[in-house]
Short mmCIF file of the C-alpha atoms (twelve columns), coordinates in Angstrom:
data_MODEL
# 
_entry.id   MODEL 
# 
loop_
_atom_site.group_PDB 
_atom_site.id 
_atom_site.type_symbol 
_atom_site.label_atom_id 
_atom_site.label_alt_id 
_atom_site.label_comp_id 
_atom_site.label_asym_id 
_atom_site.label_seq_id 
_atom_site.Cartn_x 
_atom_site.Cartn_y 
_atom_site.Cartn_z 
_atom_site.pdbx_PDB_model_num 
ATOM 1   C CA . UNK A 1   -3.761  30.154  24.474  1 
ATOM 2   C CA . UNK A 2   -5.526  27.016  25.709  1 
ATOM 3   C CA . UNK A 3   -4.211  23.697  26.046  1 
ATOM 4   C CA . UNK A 4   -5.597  20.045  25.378  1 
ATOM 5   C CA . UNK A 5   -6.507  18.332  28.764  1 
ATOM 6   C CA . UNK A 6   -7.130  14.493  29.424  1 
ATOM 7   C CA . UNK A 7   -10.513 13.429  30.770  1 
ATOM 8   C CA . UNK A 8   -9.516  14.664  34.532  1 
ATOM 9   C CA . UNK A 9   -8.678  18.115  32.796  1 
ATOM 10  C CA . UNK A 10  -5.251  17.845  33.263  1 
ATOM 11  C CA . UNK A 11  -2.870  19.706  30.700  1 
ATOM 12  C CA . UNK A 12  -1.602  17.330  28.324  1 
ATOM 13  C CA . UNK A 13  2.110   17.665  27.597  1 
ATOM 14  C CA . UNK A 14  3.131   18.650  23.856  1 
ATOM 15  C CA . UNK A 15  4.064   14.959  22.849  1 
ATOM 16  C CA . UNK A 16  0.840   14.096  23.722  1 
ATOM 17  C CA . UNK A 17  -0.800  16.591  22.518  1 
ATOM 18  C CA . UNK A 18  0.790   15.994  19.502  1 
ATOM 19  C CA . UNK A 19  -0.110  12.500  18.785  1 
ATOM 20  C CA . UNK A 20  -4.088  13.731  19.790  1 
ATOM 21  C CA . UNK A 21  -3.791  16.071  16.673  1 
ATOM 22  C CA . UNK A 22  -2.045  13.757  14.095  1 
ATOM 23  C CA . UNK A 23  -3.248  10.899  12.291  1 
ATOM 24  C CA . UNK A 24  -1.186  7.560   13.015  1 
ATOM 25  C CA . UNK A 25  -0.747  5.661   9.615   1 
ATOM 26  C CA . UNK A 26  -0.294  2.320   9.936   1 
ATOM 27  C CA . UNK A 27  0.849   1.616   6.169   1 
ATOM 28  C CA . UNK A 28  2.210   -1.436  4.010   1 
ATOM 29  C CA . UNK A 29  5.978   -0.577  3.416   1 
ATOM 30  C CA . UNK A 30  5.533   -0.965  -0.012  1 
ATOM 31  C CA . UNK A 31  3.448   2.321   -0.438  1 
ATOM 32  C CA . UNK A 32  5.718   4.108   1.961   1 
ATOM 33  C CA . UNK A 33  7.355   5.791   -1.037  1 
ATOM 34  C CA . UNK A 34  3.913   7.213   -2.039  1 
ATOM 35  C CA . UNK A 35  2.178   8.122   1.646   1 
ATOM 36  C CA . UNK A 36  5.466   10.446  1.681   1 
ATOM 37  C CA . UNK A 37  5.253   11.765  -1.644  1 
ATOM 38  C CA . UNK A 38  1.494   13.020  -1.478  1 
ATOM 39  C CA . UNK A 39  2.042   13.793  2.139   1 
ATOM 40  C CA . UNK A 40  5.347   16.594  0.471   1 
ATOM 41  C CA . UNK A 41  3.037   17.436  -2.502  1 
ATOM 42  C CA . UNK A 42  -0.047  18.324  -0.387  1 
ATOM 43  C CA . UNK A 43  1.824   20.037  2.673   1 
ATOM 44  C CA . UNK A 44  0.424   17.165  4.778   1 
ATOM 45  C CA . UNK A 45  1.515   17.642  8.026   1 
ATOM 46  C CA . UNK A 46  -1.147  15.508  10.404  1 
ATOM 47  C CA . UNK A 47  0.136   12.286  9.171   1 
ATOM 48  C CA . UNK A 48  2.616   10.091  11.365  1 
ATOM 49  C CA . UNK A 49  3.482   7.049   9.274   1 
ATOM 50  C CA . UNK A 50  5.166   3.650   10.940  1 
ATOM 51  C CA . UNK A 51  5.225   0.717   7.792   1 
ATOM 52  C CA . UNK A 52  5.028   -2.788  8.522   1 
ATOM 53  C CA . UNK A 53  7.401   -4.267  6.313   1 
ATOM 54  C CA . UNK A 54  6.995   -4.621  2.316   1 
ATOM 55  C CA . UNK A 55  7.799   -8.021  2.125   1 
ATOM 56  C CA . UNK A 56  4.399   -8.913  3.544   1 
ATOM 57  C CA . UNK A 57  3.008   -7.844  0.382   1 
ATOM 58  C CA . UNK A 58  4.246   -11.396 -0.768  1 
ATOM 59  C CA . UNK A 59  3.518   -13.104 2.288   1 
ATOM 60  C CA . UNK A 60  -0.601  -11.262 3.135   1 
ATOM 61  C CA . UNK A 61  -1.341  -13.811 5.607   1 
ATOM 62  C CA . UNK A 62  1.637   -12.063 7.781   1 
ATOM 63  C CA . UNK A 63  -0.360  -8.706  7.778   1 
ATOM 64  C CA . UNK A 64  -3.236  -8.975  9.823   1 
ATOM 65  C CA . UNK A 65  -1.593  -10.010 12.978  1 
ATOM 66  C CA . UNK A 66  1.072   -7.040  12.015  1 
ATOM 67  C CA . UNK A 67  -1.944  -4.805  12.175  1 
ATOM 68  C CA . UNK A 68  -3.108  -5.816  15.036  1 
ATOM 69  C CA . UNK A 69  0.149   -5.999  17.262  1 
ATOM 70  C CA . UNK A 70  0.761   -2.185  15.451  1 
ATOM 71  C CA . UNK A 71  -2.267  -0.992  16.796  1 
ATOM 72  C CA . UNK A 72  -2.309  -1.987  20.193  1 
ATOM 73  C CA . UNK A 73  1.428   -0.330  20.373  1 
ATOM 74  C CA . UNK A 74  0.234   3.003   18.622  1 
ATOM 75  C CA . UNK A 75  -2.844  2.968   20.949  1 
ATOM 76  C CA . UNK A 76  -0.679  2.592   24.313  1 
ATOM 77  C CA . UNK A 77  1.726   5.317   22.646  1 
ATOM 78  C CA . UNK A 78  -1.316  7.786   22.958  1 
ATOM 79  C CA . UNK A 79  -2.593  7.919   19.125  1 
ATOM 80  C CA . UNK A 80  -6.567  8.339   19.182  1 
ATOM 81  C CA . UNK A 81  -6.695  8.604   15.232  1 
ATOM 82  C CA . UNK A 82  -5.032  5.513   13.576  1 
ATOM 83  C CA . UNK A 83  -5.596  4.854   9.544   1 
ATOM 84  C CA . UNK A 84  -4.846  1.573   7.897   1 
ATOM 85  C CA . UNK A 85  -2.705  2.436   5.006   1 
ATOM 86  C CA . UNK A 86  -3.629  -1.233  3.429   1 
ATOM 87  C CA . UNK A 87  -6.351  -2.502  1.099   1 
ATOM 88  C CA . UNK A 88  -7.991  -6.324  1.227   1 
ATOM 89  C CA . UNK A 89  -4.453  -6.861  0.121   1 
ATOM 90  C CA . UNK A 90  -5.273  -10.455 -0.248  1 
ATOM 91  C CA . UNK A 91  -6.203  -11.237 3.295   1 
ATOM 92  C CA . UNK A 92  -9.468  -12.819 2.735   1 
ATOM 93  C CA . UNK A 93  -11.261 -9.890  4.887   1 
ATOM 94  C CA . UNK A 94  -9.334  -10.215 7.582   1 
ATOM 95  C CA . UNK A 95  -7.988  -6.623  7.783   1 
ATOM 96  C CA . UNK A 96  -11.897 -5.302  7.503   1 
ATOM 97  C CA . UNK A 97  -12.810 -6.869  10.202  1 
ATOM 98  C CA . UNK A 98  -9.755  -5.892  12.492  1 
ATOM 99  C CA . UNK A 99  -11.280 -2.310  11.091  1 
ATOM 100 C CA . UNK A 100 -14.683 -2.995  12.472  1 
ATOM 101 C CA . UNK A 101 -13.317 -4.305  15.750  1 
ATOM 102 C CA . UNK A 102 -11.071 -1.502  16.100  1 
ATOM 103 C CA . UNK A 103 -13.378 1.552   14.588  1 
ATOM 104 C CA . UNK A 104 -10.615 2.576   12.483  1 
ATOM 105 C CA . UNK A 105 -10.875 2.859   8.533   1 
ATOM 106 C CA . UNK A 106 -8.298  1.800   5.695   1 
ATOM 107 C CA . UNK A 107 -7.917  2.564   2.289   1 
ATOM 108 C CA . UNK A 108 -10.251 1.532   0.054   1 
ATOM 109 C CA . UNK A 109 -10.246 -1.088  -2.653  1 
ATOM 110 C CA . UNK A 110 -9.177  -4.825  -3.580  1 
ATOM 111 C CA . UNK A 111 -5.261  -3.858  -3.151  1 
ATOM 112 C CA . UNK A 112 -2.311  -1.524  -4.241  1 
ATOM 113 C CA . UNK A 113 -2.824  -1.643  -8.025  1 
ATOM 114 C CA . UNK A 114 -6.781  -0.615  -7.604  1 
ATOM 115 C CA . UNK A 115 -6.459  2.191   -5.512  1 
ATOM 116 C CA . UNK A 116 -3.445  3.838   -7.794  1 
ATOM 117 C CA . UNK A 117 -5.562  3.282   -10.881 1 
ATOM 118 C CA . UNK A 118 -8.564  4.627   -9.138  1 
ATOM 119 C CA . UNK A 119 -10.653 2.213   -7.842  1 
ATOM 120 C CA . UNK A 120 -13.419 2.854   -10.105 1 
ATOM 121 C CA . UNK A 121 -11.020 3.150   -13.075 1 
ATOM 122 C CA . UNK A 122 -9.772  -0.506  -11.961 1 
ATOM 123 C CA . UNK A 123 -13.345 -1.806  -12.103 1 
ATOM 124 C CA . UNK A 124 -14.499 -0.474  -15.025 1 
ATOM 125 C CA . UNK A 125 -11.014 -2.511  -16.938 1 
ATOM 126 C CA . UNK A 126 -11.548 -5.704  -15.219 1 
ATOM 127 C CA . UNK A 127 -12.660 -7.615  -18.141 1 
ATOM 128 C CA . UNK A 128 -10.321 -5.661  -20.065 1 
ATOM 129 C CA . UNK A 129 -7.451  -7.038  -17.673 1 
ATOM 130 C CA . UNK A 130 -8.372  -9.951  -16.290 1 
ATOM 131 C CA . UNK A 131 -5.249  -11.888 -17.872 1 
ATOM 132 C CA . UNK A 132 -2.994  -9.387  -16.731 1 
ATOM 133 C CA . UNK A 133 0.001   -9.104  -14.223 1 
ATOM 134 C CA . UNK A 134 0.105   -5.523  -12.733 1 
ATOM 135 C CA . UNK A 135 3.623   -3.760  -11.035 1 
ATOM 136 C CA . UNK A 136 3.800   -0.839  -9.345  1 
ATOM 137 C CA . UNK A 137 6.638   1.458   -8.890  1 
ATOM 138 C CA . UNK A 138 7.705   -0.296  -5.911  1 
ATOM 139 C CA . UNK A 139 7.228   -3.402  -8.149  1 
ATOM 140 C CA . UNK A 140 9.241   -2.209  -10.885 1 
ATOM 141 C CA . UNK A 141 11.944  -1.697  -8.547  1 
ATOM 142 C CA . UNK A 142 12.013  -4.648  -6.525  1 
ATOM 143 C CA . UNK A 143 11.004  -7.336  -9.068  1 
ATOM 144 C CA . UNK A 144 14.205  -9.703  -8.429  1 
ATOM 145 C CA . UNK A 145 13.365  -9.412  -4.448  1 
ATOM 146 C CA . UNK A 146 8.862   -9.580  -4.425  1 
ATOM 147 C CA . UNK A 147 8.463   -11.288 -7.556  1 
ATOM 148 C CA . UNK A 148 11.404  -13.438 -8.447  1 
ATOM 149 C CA . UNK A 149 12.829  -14.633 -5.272  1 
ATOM 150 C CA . UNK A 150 9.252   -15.126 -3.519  1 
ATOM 151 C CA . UNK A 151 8.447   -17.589 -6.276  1 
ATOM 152 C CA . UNK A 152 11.980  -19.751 -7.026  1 
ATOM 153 C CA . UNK A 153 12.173  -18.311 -10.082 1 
ATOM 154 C CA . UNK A 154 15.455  -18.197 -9.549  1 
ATOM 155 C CA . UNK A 155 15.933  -21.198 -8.461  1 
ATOM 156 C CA . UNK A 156 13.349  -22.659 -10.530 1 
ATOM 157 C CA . UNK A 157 13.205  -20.724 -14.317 1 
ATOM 158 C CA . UNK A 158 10.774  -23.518 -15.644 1 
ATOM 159 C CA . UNK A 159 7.983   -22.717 -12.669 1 
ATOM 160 C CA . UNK A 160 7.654   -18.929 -14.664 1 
ATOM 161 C CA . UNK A 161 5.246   -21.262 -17.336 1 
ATOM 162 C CA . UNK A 162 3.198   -22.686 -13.863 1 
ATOM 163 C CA . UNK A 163 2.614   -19.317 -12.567 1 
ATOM 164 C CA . UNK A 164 2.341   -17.411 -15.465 1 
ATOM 165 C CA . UNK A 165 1.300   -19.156 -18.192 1 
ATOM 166 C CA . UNK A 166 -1.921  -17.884 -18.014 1 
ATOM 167 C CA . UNK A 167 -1.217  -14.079 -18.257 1 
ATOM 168 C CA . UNK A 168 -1.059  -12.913 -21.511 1 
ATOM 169 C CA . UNK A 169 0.581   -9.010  -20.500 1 
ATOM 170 C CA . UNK A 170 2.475   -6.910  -18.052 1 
ATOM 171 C CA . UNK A 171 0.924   -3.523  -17.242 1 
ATOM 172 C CA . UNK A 172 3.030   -1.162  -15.089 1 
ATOM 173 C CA . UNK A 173 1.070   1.420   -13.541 1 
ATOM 174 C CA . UNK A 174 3.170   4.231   -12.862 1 
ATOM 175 C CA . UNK A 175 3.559   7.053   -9.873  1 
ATOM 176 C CA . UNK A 176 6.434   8.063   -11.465 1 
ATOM 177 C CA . UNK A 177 7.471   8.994   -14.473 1 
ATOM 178 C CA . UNK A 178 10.469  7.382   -14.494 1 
ATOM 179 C CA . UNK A 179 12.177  6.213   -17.340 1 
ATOM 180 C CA . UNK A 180 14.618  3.715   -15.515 1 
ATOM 181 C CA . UNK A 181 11.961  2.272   -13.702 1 
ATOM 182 C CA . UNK A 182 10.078  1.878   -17.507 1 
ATOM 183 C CA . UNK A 183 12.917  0.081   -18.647 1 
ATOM 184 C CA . UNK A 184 12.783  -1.938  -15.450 1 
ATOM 185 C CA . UNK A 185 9.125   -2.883  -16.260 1 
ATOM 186 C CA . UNK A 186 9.523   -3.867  -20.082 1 
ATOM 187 C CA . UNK A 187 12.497  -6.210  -18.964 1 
ATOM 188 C CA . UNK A 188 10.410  -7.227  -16.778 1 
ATOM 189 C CA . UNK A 189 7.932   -7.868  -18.926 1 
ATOM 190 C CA . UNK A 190 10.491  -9.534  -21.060 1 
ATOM 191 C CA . UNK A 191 11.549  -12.081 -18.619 1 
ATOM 192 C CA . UNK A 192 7.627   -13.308 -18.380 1 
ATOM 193 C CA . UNK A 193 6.933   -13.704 -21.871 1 
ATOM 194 C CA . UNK A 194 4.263   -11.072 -21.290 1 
ATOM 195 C CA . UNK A 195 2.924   -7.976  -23.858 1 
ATOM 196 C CA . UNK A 196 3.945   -4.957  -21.966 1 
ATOM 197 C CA . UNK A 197 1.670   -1.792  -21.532 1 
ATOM 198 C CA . UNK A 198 1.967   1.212   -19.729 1 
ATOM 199 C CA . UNK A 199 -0.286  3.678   -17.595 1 
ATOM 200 C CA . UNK A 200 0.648   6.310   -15.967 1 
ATOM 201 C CA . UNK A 201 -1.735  6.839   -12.516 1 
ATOM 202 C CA . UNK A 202 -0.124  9.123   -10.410 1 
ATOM 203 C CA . UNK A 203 -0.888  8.467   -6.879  1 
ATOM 204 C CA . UNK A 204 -4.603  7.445   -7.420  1 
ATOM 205 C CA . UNK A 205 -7.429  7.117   -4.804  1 
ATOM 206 C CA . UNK A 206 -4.388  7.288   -2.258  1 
ATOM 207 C CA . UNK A 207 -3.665  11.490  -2.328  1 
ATOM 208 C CA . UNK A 208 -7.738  11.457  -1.381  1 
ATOM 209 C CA . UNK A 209 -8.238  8.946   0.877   1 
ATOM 210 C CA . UNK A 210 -5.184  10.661  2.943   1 
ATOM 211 C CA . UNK A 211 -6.752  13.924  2.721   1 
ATOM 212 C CA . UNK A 212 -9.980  12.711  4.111   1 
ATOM 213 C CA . UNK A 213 -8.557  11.314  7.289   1 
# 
């Protein structure tokens, strides 16, 4: 049996070797969830996942620095194959052009709710939903802590008509089908004032976009 060799031809030892073969996923923390589930569903075994943390889905100017400190640690670890496990995410562009800098490619689409809808699927509703708030699983879960908190809702119930006010419903897109986490969403829902709708997505654009890397 052969063995992988650095440039000088040297045998690589089996850690290294190792992190030659497998795909380092650099990954919002709020998808982790998923990237594991279609990773379990699809036998996946190439992927090696590190999350920055979810909260920065809140906070988006946080996560291109995050990237970019994340990359330079998984490139001096010995990772040659590195995926960004993030859309635009509402960084203005700044994660594409870490991508072009780097050579490296991330998932595709505007942010989490597009690429579990299907990108194209998300497109094709936009007029459709342009007045309308979107949670996720991870949304559903965490509303108190990324949507509540974040804003001083809870501090602040009269600010829900300032940010709000101009949604008119709540759709939950769904990886699960979870009835807690449904009832989650329509309270929810509920506590915005908003019409509540359901779709179940599955995990999207994000089961193929793993699969191609």
């Amino acid at each position: 049996m052969g063995f992988d060799r650095n440039e000088a031809g040297v045998p690589l030892p089996h850690p290294e070797r190792a992190k030659r073969e497998k795909v380092h996923v650099i990954a919002c923390g709020a998808i982790a969830r998923e990237i594991l589930a279609v990773n379990r569903l699809n036998g996946f075994d190439h992927i090696d996942l590190h999350c920055l943390p979810a909260i920065y889905h809140s906070y988006p100017q946080k996560i291109a620095p995050a990237l970019e400190e994340a990359i330079a640690e998984a490139r001096a670890e010995g990772f040659e194959r590195i995926f960004i496990g993030y859309a635009d995410c509402g960084t203005g562009g700044a994660i594409d052009a870490i991508c072009n800098r780097e050579g490296i490619a991330r998932l595709s689409g505007p942010h989490c709710y597009s690429f579990f809808a299907g990108n194209e699927e998300f497109a094709a509703r936009a007029d459709e939903d342009f007045d309308a708030f979107f949670l996720t699983d991870f949304l559903a879960r965490q509303f108190d802590a990324f949507v509540i908190q974040p804003l001083g809702l809870d501090r602040h119930p009269e600010l829900k008509e300032i940010y709000f006010g101009n949604y008119r419903k709540l759709i939950y897109l769904s990886q699960e089908e979870d009835p807690a986490l449904q009832e989650k969403a329509r309270n929810a829902a509920g506590y915005l004032g908003l019409d509540y709708i359901y779709r179940f997505t599955s995990y999207g654009d994000l089961g193929r976009e793993l699969s191609a890397v």
